[in-house]
N, C-alpha and C positions, 0 to 999 in steps of 0.2 A: 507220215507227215501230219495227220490228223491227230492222232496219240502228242508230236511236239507243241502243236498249235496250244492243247488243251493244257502242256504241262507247263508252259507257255504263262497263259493265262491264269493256273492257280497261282504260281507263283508272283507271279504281279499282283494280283490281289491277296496274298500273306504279306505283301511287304507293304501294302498301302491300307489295309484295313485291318487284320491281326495284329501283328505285330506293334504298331506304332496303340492298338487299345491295350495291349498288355501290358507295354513298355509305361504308359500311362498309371494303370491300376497300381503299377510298383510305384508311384512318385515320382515317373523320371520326367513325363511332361508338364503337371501340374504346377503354379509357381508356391516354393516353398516344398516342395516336399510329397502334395498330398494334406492327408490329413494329418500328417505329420510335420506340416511346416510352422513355422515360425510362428508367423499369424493366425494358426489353429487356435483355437480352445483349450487345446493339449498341450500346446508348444507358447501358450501364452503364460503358462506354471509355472517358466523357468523364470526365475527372478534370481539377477546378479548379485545384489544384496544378501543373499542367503545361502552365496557359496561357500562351501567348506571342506575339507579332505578327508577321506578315512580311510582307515587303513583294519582288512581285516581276511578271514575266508572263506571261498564262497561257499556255500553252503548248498545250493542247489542254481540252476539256470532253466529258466522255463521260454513256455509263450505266454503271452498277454496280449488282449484287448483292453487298453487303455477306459477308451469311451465307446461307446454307440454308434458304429457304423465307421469306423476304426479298422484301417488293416490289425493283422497280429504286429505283436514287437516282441521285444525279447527282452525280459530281466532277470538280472541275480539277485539270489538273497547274499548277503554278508552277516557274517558275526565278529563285530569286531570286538574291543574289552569292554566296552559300555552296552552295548545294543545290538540285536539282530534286525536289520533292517534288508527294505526291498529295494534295489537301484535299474533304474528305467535305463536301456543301454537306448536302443531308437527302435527301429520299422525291423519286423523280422525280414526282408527283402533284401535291404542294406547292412546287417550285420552278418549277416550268414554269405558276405560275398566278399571278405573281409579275410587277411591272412592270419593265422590263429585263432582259436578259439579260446573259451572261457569257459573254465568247468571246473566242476565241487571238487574241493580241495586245494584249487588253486590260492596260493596269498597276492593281493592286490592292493593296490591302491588308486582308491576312485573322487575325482574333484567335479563337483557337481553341486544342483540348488538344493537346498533341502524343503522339501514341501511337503502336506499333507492330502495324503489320498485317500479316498474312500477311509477315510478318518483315522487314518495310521500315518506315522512318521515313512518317509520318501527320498530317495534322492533321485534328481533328473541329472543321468552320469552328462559330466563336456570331457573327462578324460577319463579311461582307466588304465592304469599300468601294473604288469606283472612280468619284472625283470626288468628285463632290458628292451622290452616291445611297450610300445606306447602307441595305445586307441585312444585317435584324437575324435569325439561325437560332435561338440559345439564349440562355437567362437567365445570370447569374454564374454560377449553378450544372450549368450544363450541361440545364439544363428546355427541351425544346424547344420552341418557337414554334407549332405545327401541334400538339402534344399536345390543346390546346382545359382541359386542367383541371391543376391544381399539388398536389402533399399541403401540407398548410398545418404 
């Protein structure tokens, strides 16, 4: 009876104290995302003005740390006919839990901001598509997908 009491009590305390800090760490309680919300510093780059589509193959698919105290995320490089560039998908938490994947060799087509990062050309993906599957990341206005809430 002693042994139930105990097992009892760890699990009441994983569901009230673990759990919901991990569930956090991922962006799921934070509003916006995390440090990947909206309103970040990070998620302030995306500017609707500078969307545009390209189409090209991936080249590689890594991790990334964005900024400074930054979950990882995850981007491709693309090659398309003009340029090999780097495309920001989001939070490595929320792509990686996502059906299919994206990997070198793949051809795609990705609509997103185009910005400058750490002083190289960028794009902040809102869609990527290859085939007939479609990764939607952000809204027109750059609201990301995983945020979980909008300002109205």
């Amino acid at each position: 009876m002693k042994n139930l009491v105990v097992l009892i009590a760890v699990i009441v305390w994983f569901s009230f104290v673990t759990a919901p800090a991990t569930f956090a760490q991922q962006g799921g309680m934070r509003k916006g995302g995390g440090d990947w919300g909206h309103g970040s510093s990070y998620g302030k780059m995306y500017n609707p003005k500078t969307v545009e589509t390209l189409h090209g193959e991936v080249v590689s698919v890594d991790r990334m740390m964005p900024m400074r105290g930054m979950s990882h995320g995850i981007h491709a490089v693309i090659k398309t006919e003009k340029e090999t560039i780097s495309v920001h998908l989001g939070p490595e938490w929320y792509i990686d839990n996502q059906d299919g994947r994206i990997e070198p060799r793949d051809t795609i087509e990705v609509k997103g901001s185009r910005i400058t990062f750490d002083g190289k050309p960028a794009i902040v993906a809102a869609e990527v598509k290859r085939g007939d599957d479609v990764l939607v990341l952000r809204d027109k206005n750059g609201v990301p997908v995983w945020s979980g809430w909008r300002k109205r």
